[in-house]
Residue frames as qw, qx, qy, qz and C-alpha x, y, z in Angstrom:
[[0.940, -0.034, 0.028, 0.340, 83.92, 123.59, 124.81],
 [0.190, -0.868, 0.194, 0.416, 87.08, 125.52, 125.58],
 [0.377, 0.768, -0.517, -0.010, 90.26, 126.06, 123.18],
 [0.155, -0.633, 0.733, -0.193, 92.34, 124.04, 125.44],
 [0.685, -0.017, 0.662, -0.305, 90.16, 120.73, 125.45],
 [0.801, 0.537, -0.041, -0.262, 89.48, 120.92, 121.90],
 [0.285, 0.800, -0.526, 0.038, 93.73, 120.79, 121.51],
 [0.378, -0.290, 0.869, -0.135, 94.18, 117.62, 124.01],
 [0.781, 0.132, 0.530, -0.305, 91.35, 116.04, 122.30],
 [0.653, 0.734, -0.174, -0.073, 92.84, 116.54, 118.92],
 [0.033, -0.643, 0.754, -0.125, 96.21, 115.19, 120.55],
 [0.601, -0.052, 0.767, -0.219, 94.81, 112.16, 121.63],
 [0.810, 0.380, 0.334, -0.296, 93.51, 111.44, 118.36],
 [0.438, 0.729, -0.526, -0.020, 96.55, 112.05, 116.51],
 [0.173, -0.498, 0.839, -0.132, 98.17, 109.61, 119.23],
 [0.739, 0.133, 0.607, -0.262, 95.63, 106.92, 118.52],
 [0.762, 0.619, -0.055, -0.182, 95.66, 107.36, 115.16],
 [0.172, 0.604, -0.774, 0.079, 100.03, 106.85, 115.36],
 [0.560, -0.075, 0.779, -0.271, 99.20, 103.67, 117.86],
 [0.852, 0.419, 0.177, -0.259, 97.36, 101.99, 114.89],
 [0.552, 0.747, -0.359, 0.094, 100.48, 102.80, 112.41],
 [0.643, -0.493, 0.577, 0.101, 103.41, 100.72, 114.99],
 [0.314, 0.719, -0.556, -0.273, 106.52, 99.87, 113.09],
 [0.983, 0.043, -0.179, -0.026, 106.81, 96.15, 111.58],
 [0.709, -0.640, 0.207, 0.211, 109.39, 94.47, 112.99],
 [0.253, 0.612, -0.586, -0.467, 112.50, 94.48, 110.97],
 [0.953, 0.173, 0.140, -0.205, 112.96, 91.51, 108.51],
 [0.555, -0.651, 0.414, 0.311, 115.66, 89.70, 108.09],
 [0.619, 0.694, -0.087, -0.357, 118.26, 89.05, 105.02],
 [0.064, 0.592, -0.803, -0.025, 121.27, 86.86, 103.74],
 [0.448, -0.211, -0.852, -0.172, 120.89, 83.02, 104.68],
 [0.754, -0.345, 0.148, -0.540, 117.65, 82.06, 106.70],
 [0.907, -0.049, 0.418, -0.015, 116.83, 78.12, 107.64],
 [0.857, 0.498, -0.132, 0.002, 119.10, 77.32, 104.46],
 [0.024, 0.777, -0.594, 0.207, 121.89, 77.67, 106.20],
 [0.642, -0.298, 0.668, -0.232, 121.77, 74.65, 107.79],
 [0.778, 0.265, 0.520, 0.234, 121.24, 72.41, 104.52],
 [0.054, -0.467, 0.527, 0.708, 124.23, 72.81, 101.89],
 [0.062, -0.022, -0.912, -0.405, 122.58, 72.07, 98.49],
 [0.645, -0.122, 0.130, -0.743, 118.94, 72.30, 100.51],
 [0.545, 0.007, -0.839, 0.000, 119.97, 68.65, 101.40],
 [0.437, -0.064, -0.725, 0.528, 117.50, 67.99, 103.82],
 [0.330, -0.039, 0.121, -0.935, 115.52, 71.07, 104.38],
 [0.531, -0.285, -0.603, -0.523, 112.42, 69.23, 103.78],
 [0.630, -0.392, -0.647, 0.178, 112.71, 67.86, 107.52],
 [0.210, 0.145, -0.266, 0.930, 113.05, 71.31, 108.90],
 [0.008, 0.444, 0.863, -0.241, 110.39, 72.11, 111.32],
 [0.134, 0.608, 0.045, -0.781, 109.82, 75.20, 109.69],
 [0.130, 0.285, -0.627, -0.713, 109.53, 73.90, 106.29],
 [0.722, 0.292, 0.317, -0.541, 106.00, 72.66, 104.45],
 [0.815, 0.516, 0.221, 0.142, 107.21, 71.59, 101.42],
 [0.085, 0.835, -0.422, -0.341, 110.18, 71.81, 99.42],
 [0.840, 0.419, 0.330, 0.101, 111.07, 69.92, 95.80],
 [0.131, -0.647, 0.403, 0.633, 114.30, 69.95, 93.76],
 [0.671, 0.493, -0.228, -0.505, 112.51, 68.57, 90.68],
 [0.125, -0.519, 0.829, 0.170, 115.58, 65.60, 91.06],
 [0.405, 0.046, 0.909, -0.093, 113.07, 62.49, 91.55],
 [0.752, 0.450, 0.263, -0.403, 110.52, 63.30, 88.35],
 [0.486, -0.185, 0.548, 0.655, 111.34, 61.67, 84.85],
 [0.078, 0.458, 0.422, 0.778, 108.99, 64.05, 83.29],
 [0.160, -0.255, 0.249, -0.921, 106.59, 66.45, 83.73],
 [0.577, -0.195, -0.575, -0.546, 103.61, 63.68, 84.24],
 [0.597, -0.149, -0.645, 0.452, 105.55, 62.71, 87.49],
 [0.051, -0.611, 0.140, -0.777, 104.53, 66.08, 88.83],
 [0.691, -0.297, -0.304, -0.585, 101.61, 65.22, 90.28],
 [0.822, -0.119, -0.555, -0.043, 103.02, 63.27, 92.25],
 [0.430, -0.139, -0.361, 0.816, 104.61, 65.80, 94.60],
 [0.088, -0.024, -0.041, -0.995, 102.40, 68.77, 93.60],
 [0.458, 0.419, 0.684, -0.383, 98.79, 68.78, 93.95],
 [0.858, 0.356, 0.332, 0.166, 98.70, 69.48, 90.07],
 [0.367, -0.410, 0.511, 0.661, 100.43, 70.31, 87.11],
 [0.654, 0.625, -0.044, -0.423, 99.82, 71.83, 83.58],
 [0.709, -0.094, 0.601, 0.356, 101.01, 69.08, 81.08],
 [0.715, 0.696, 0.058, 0.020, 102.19, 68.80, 77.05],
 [0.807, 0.306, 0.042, 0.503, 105.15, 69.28, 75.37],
 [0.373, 0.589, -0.151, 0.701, 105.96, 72.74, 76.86],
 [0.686, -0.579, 0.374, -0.232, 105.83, 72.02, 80.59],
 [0.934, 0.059, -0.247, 0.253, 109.24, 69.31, 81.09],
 [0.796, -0.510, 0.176, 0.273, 112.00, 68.26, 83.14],
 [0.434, 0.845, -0.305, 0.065, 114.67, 69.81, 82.15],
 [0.938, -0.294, 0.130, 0.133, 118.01, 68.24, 82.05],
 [0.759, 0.505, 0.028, 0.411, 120.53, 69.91, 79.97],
 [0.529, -0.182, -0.230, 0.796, 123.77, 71.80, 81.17],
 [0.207, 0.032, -0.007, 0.978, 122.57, 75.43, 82.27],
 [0.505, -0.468, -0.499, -0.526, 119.05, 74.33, 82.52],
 [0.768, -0.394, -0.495, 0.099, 119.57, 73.30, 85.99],
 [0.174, -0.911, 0.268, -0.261, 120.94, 75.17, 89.44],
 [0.192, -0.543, 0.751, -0.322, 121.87, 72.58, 91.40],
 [0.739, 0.069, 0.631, -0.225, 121.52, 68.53, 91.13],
 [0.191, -0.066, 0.753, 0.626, 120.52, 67.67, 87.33],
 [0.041, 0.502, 0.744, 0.439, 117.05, 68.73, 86.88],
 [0.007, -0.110, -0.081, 0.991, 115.01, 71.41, 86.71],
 [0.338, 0.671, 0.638, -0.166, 111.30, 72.40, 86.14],
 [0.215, -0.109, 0.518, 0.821, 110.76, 74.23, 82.44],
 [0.388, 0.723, 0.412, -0.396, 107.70, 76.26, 81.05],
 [0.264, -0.129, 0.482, 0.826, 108.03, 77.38, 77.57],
 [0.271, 0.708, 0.359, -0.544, 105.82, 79.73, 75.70],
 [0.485, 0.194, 0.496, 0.694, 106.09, 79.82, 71.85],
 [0.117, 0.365, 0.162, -0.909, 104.91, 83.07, 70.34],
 [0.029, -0.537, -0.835, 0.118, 101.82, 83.41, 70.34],
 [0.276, -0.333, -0.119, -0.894, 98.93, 86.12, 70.07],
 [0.668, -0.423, -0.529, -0.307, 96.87, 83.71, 72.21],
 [0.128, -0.679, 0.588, -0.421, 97.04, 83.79, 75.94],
 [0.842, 0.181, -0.507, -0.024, 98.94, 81.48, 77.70],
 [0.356, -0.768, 0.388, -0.365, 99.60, 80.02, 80.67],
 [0.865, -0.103, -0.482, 0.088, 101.24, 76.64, 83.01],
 [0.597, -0.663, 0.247, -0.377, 101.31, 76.08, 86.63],
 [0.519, -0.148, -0.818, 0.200, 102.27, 73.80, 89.27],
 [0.685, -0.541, 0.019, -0.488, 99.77, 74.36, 92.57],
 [0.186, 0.035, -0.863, 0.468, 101.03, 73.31, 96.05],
 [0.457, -0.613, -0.285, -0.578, 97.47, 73.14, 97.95],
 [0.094, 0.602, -0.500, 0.615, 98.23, 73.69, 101.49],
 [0.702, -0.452, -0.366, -0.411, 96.92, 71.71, 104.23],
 [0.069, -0.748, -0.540, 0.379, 96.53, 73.66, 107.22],
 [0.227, 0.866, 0.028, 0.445, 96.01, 77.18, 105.47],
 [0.540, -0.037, -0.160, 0.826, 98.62, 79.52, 106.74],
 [0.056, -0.939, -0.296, 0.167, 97.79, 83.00, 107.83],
 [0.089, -0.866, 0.405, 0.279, 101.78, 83.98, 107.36],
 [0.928, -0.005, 0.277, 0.250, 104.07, 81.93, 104.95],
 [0.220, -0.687, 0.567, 0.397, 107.62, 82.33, 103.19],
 [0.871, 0.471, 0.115, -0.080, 108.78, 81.12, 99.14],
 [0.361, -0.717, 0.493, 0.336, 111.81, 80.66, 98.25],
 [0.832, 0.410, 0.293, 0.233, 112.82, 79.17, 94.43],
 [0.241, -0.549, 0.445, 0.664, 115.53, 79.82, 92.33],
 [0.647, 0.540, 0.529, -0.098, 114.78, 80.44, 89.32],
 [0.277, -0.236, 0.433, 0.825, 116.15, 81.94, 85.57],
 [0.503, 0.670, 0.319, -0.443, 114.97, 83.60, 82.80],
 [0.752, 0.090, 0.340, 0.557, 116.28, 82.37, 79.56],
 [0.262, -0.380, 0.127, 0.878, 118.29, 84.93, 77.54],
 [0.082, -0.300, -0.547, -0.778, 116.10, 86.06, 74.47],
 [0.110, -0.696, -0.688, 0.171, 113.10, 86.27, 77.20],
 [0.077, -0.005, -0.166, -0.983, 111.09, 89.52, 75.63],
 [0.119, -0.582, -0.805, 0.011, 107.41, 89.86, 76.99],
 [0.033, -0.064, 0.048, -0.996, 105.64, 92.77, 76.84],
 [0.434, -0.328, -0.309, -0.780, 102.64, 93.38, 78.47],
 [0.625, -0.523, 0.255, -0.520, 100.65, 91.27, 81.33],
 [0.655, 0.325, -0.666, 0.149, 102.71, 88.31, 82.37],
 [0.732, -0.584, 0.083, -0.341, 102.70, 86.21, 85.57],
 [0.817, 0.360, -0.434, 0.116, 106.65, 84.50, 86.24],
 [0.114, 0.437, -0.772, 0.447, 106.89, 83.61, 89.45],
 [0.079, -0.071, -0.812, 0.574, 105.66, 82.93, 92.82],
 [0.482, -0.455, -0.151, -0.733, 101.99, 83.09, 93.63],
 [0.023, 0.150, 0.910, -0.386, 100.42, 82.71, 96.97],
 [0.465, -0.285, -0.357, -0.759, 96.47, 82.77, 97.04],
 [0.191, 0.221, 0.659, -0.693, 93.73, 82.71, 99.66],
 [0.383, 0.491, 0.658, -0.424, 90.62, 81.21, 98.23],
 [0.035, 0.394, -0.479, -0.784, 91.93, 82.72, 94.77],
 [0.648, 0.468, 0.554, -0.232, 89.09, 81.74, 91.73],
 [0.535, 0.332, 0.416, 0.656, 89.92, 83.76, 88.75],
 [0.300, -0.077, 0.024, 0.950, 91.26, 86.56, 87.11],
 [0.048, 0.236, 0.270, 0.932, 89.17, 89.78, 87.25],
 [0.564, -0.664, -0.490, -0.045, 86.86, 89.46, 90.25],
 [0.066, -0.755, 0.227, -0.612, 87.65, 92.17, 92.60],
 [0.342, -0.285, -0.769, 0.459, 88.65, 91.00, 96.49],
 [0.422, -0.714, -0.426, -0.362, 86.12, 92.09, 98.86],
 [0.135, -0.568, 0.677, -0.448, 87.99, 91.05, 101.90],
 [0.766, -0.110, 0.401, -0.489, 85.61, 88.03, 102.05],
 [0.820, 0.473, -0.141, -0.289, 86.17, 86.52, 98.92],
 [0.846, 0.150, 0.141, 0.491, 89.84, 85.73, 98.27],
 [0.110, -0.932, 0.295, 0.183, 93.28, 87.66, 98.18],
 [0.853, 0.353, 0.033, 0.384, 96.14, 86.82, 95.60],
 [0.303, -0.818, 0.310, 0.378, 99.72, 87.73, 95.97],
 [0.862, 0.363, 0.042, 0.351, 102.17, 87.48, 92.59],
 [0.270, -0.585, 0.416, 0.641, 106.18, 88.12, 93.02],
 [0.701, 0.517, 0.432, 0.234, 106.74, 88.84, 89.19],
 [0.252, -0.152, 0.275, 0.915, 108.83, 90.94, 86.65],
 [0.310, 0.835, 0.240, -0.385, 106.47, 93.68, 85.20],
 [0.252, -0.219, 0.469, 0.818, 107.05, 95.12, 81.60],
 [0.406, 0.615, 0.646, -0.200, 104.51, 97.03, 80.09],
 [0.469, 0.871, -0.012, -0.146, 106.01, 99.42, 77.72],
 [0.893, 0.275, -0.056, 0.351, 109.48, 99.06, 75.69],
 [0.044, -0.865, 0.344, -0.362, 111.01, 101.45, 77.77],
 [0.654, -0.587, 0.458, -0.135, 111.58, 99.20, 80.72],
 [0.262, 0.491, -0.820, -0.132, 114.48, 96.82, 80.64],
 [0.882, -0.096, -0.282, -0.366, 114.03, 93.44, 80.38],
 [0.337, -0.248, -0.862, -0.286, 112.44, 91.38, 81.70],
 [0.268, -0.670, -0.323, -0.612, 111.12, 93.60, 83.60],
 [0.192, -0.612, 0.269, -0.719, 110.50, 95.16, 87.35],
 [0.201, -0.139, -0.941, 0.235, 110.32, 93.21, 90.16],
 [0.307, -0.362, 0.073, -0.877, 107.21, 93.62, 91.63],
 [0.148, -0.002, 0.903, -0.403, 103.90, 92.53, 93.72],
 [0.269, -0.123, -0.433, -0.852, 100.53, 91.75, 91.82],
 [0.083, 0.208, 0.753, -0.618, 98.08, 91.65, 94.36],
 [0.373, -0.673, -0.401, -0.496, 94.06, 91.43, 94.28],
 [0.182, -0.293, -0.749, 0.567, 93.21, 92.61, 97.84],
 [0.065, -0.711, -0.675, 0.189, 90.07, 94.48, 99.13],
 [0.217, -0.820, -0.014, 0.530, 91.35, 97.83, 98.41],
 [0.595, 0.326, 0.651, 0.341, 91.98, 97.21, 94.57],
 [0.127, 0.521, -0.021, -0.844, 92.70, 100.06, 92.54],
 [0.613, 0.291, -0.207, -0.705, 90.88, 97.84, 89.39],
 [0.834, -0.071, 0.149, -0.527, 89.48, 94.61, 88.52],
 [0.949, 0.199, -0.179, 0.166, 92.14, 92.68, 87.65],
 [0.761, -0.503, -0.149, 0.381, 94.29, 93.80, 90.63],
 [0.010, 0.980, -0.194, -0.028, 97.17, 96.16, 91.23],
 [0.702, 0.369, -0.364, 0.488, 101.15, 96.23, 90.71],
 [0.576, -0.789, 0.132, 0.168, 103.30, 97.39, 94.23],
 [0.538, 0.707, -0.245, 0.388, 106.60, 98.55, 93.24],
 [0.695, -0.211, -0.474, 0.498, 109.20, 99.04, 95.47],
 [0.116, 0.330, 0.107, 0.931, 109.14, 102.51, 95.26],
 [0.213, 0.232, 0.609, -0.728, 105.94, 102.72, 96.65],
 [0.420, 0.304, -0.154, -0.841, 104.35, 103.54, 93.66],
 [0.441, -0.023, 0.881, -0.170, 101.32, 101.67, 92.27],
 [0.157, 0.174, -0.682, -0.693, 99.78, 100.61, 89.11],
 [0.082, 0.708, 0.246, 0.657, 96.95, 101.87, 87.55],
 [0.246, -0.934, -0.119, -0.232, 96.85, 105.39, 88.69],
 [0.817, -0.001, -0.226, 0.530, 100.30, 105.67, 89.41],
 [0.050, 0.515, 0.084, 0.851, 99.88, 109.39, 90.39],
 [0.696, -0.495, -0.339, -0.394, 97.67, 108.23, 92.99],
 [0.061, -0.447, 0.790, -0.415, 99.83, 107.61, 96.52],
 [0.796, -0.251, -0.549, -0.045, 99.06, 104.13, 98.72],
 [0.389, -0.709, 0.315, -0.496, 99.14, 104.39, 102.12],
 [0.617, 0.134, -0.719, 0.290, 102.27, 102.02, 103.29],
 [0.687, -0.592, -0.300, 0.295, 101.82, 103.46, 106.59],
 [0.470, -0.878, 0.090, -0.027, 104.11, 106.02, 108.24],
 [0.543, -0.474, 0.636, 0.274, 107.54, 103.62, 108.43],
 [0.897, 0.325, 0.262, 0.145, 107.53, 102.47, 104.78],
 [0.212, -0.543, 0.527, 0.619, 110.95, 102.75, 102.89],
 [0.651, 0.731, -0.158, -0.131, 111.00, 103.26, 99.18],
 [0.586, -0.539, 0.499, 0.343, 112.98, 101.60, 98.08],
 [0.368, 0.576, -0.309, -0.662, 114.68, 101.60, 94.17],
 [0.918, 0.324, 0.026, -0.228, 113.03, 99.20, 91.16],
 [0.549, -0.394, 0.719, 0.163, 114.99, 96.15, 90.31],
 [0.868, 0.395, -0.251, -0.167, 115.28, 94.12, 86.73],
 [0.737, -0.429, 0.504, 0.140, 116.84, 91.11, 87.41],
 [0.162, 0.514, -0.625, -0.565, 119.52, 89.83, 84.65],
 [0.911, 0.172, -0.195, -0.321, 118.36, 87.38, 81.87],
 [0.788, 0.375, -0.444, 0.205, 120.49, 83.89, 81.71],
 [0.105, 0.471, -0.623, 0.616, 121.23, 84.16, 85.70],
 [0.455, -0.323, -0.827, 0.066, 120.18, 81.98, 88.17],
 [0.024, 0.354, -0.464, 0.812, 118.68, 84.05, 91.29],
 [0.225, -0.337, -0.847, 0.343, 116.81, 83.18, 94.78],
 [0.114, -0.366, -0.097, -0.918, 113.71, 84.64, 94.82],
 [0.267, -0.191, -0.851, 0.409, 111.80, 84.82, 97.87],
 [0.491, -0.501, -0.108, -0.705, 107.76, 86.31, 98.62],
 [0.007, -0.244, -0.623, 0.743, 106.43, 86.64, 102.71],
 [0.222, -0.511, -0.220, -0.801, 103.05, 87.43, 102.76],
 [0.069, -0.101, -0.729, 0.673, 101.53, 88.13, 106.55],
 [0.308, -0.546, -0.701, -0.340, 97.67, 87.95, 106.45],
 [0.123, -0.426, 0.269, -0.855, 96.42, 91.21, 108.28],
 [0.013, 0.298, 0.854, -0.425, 94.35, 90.69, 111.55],
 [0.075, -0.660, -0.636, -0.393, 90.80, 91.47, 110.52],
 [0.130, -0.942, -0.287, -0.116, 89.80, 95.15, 110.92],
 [0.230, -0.857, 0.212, 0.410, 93.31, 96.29, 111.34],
 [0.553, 0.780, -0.286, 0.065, 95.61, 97.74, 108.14],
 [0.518, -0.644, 0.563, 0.006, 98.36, 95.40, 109.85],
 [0.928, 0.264, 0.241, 0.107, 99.13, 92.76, 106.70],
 [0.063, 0.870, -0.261, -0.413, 102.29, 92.51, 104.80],
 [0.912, 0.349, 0.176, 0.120, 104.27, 91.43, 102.08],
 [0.051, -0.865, 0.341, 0.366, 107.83, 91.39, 101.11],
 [0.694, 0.703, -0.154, 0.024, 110.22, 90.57, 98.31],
 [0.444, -0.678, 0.464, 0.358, 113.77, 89.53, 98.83],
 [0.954, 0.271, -0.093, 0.088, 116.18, 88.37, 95.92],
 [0.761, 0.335, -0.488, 0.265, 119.12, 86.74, 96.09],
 [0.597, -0.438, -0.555, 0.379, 118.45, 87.57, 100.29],
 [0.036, -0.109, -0.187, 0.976, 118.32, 91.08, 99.95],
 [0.224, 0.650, 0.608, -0.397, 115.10, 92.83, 101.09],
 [0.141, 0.256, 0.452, 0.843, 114.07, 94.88, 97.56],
 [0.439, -0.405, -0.347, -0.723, 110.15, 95.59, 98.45],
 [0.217, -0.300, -0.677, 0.636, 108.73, 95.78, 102.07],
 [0.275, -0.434, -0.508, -0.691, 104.97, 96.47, 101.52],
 [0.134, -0.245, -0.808, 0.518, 103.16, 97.15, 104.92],
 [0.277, 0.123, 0.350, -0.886, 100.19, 98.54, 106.73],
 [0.292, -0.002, -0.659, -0.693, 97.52, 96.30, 104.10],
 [0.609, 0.122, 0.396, -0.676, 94.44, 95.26, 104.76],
 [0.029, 0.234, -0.958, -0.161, 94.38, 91.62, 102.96],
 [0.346, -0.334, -0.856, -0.188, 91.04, 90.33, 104.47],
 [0.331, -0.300, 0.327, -0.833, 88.31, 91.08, 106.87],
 [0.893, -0.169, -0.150, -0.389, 87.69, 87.79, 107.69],
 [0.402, -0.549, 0.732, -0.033, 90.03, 85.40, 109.83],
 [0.871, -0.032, 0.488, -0.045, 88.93, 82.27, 107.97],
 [0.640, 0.765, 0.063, -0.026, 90.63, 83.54, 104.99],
 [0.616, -0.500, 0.480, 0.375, 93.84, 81.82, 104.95],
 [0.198, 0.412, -0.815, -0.357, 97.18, 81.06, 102.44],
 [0.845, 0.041, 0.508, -0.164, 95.76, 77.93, 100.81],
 [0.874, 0.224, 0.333, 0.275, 97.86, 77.36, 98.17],
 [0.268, -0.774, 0.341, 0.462, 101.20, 78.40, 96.20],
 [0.787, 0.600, 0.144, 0.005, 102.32, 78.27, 92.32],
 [0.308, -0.644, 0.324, 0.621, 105.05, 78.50, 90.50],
 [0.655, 0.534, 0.533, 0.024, 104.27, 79.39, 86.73],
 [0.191, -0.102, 0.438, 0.872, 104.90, 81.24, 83.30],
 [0.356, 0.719, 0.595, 0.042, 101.64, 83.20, 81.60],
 [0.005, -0.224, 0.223, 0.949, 101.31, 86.04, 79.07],
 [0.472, 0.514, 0.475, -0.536, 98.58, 87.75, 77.50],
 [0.855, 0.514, -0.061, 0.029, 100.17, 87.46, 74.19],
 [0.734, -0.489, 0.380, 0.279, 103.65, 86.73, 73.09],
 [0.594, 0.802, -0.022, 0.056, 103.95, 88.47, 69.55],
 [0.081, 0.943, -0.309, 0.093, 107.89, 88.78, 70.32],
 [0.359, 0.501, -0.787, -0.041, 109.70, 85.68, 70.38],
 [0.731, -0.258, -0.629, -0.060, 109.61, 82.30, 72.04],
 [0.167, -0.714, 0.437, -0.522, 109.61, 82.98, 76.08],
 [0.828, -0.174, -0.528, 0.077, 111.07, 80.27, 78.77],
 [0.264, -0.649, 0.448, -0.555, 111.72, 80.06, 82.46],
 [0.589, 0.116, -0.773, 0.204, 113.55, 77.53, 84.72],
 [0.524, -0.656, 0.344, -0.420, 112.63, 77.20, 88.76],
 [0.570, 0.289, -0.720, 0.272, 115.03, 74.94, 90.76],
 [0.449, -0.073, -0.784, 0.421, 114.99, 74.23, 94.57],
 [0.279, -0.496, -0.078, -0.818, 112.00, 75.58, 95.83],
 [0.253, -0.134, -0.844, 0.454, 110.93, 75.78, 99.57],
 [0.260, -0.587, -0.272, -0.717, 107.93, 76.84, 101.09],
 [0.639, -0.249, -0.594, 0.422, 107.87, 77.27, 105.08],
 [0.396, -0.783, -0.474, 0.076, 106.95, 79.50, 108.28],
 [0.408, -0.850, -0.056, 0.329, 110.13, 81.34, 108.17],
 [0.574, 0.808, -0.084, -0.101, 112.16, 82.91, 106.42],
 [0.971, 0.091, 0.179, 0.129, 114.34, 80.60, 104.04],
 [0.305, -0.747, 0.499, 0.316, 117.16, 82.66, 102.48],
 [0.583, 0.615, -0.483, -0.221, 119.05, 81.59, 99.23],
 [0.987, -0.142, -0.061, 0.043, 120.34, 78.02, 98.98],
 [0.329, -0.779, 0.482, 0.229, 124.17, 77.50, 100.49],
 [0.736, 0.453, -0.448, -0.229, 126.13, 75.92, 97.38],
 [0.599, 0.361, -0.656, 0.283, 128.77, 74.02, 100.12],
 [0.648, -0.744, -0.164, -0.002, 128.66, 72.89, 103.89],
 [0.821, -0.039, -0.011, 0.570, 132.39, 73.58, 103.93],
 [0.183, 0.100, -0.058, 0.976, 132.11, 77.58, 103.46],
 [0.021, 0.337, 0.718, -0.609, 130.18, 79.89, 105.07],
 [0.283, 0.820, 0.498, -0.014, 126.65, 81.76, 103.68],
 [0.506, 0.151, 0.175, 0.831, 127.42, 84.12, 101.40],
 [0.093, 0.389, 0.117, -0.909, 126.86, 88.03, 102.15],
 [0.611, 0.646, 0.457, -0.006, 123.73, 88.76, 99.59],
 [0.448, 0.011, 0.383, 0.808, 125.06, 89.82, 96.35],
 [0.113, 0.304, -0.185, -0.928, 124.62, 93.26, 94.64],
 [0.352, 0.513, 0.782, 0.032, 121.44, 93.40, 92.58],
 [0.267, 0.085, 0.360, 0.890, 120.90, 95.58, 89.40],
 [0.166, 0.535, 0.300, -0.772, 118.66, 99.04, 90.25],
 [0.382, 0.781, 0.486, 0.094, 115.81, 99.71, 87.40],
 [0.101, 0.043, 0.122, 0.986, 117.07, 103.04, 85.37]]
């Protein structure tokens, strides 16, 4: 074999190997479909939209159920109703956590029906002002694909879990922690799943690079503010079996923070989105009492964008969002 053959053939593989790695399209930011409904009056009948609940019609939390496929009940799941509890309308959905050493969790579950291969969240939501958790916590968005419980590895066959969530594992980080993405997927760096940062960087083994691909941007950690309403919004795109084509991103308040590509989600097509939460858990809660509000949440095919407050003025540029020291 000559010198010269070996050197095309080693081109060609480099070009095949780049051909695999093709740059997602961009994604967009500011208002999505919400533009069109001030208030998210209405969205629901968008043809892009699956679901989407401003909490207005329950008079408790027993009424969930009746919109949600279920709902954790008692005295610290309720309808909230009081001035500052609420974005927009007069009610809200409310989790509270007292402190505890015990873990604790409460859901609502949308169960999807057709699964989705690509879908879009959108909720506003707050964290109340004394909120101090340290350690594993789940307080947001989840989408899941066949999801069972915690600490089963994905396979690619099994099930794949996406959480948007603040992160806060030592008392360095400000609260309420990092945005991030806690993700089981097939490529797990341990059994009870990994963090995605925006940064790139990933948890455990944080020393350890992840191959985003080629085109990922780093981009810098967020802590959103306690006591502040903001629109948070998780994408996740279900890769095509046998190619590292899946992704997931992160927007708040309609800016893109975390743009995760190149993943490898599943290795099975029948493994679809089948269902979407919005919840509060910790693994303990030694540090004070911990609560979170979610308001006008949408769930739909495209991406939704932050709710407009007025049909009378126009979508507002996304606002500034506060960078992780």
């Amino acid at each position: 074999m000559s010198y010269a053959f070996v050197i095309v053939l080693g081109l060609a593989t480099i070009i095949a190997c780049e051909s695999s790695f093709a740059q997602a399209p961009a994604l967009p930011q500011g208002h999505g479909l919400a533009a069109r409904y001030a208030h998210d009056v209405g969205i629901a009948s968008d043809p892009a939209v699956i679901f989407a609940d401003d909490f207005e019609s329950y008079s408790n939390s027993a009424s969930l159920t009746s919109r949600w496929s279920t709902a954790s009940q008692g005295n610290n799941v309720r309808i909230a109703s009081e001035q500052g509890s609420f974005l927009s309308g007069t009610k809200s959905l409310e989790f509270v956590i007292p402190q505890t050493a015990t873990e604790t969790g409460y859901q609502v579950a949308k169960f999807l029906s057709p699964e989705r291969d690509v879908l879009f969240v959108r909720v506003h939501a707050k964290f109340s002002d004394d909120f101090n958790v340290l350690g594993s916590s789940h307080n947001g968005i989840t989408m899941e694909a066949d999801y069972c419980c915690p600490g089963i590895p994905a396979d690619g066959s099994n099930k794949f879990f996406v959480s948007y969530e603040a992160a806060r594992f030592d008392q360095a980080t400000a609260l309420p922690g990092r945005l991030a993405a806690y993700i089981y997927h097939p490529l797990q760096r341990d059994a009870y799943g990994d963090h995605f940062f925006p940064t790139g960087v990933v948890s455990p083994f944080t020393s350890t690079p992840f191959d985003f691909g080629p085109h990922f941007v780093s981009r810098p950690n967020v802590v959103p503010q306690r006591g502040r309403w903001y629109a948070y919004e998780l994408m996740v795109q279900a890769n095509t079996p046998g190619q590292p084509n899946g992704r997931i991103a992160l927007w708040l308040d309609g800016i893109l923070i975390a743009d995760f590509t190149n993943l490898r989600l599943r290795d099975t097509a029948s493994l679809k989105l089948d269902k979407v939460t919005l919840g509060l858990h910790v693994k303990t809660n030694n540090l004070g009492v911990a609560r979170k509000w979610y308001d006008n949440v949408v769930v739909a095919t495209s991406y939704i964008g932050p709710m407009v407050p007025s049909a009378l003025s126009p979508p507002r540029p996304p606002s500034s969002v506060r960078v992780a020291d």
